[in-house]
N, C-alpha and C positions, 0 to 999 in steps of 0.2 A: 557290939561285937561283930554284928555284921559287913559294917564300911571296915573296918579295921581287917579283916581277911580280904573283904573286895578290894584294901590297898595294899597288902602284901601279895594278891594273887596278880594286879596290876606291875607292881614292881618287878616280880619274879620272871613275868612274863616280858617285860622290855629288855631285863639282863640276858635272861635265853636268848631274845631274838640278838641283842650287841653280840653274844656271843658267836651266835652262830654264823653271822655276818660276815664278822672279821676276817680278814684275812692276811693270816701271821706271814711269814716267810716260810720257804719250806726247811731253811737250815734252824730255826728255831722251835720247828714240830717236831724234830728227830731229838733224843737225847743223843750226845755225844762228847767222851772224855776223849781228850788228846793223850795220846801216849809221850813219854819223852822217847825223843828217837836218840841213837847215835849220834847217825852223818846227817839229820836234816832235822826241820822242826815238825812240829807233830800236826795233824791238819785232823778235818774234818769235811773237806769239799775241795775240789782242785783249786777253785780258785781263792781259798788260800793259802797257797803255793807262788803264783805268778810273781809276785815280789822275789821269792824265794829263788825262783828260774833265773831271774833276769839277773840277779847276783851271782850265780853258779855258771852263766852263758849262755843262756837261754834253752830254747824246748818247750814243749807242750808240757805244764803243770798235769800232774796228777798226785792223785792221794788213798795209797791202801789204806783197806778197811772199810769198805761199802757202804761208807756216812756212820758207820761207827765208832770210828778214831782210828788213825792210822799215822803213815808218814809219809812224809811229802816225795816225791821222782820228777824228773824232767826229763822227757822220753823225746826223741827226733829231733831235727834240727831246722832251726827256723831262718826260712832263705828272706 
């Protein structure tokens, strides 16, 4: 009974530390639904927008919704 908890308290403790370790992205630490937008597609970070820009004629990608979901803009213009 003994070895059998000193190898679940070994296991538990290698998983904590992977876990802790790791280091996800930070757009996959947020949750975030895309809304459908109208006039653009629905984003979660500006940069996914840039595709989005360069189709519409470019500008600085942004995206309402403070990593919450939002929709895509292309603000300024690119010399």
């Amino acid at each position: 009974m003994t070895k059998k908890m000193g190898l679940f308290l070994l296991a538990f403790v290698l998983v904590a530390l992977a876990v802790a370790t790791s280091s996800a992205p930070v757009e996959a630490t947020t949750i975030c639904l895309k809304p459908d937008c109208f006039a653009s597609p629905g984003c979660c970070v500006a940069s996914q927008c840039a595709k989005w820009c360069e189709f519409t004629g470019g500008g600085y990608p942004g995206c309402t919704g403070g990593g919450q979901g939002g929709c895509c803009f292309c603000s300024g213009a690119v010399s």
